[in-house]
N, C-alpha and C positions, 0 to 999 in steps of 0.2 A: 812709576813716572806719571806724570798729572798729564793732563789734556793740555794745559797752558804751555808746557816744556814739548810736547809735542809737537805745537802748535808755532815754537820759538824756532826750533829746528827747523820746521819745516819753510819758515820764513830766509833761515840761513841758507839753506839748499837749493831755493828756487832761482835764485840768481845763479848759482854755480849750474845748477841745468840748463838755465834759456843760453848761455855762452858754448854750454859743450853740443846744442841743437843749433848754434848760430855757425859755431865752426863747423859742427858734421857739414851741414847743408852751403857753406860757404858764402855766409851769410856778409861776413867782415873782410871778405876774398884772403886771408890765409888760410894756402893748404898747407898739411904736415909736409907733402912730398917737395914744396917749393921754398920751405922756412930753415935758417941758417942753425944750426943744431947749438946751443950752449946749455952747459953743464953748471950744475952749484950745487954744493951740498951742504944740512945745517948739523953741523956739531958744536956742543957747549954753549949753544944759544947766540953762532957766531955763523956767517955768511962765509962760507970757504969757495971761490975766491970771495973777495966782499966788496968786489968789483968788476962787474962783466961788460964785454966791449962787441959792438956790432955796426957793419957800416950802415948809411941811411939809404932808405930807400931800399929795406930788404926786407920781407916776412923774420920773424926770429920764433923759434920754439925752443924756450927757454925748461930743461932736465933739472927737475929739485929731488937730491935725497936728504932722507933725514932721518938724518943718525945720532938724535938727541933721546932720552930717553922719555919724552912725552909728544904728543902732536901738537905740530906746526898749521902754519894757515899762512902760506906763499902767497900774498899782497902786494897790492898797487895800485894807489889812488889816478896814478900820472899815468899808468900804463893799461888802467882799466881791466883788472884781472883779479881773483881770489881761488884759492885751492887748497884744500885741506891736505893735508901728508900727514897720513899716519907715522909714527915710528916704523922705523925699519922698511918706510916703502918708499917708492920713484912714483914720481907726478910730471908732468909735462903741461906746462900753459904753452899758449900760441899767441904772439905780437903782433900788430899789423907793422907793416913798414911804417918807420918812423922819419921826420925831420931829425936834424943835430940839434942836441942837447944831453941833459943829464936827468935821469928818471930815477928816481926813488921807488923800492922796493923793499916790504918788511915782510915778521913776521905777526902777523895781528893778534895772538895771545900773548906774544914777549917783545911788547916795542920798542926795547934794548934793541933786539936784534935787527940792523938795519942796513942796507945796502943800494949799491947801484948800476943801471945801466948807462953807456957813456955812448952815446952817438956823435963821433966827431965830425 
């Protein structure tokens, strides 16, 4: 592997580290212990449900598995969040309380695969 690929990585990683030192420390005020627990899982390059629901005004800690046979990257431009999931593993991002609306959620190496949060 070259210096420049290490170099890419490491540029990809950094952001996914200051949000899991922003959560630990409770930086964006969601804790795990106070966030509404939902579930999704990615098979065949498809969002099973491929639409998650949460009331407003509540933390959400959103459970991704995936069960696709290559690794996912659990995204969201509108909800401020990235997480890599291996195959065969569970990841969890944390939400802040939201307004109502509809949040868009993909997967950033198959942007086929696309879904949503729906705050009524």
């Amino acid at each position: 592997m070259t210096v420049g690929a290490f170099i890419q990585i490491g540029r990809q990683l950094l952001p996914l580290l200051l949000v899991a030192l922003m959560l630990q420390f409770g930086a964006d005020g969601v804790r795990a212990d106070d966030a509404v627990m939902l579930s999704i899982t990615i098979k065949n390059h498809r969002f099973e449900p491929a639409e998650l629901h949460a009331d407003p005004g509540k933390a959400i800690a959103i459970s991704v598995k995936n069960l696709n046979t290559i690794v996912s990257e659990f995204e969201s431009s509108d909800l401020h969040f990235e997480k890599i999931v291996p195959v065969g593993s569970e990841a969890t991002v944390y939400v802040r309380p939201l307004q109502p609306g509809r949040y868009n959620f993909f997967d950033d190496f198959h942007r086929d695969t696309q879904g949503f949060l729906v705050v009524p």
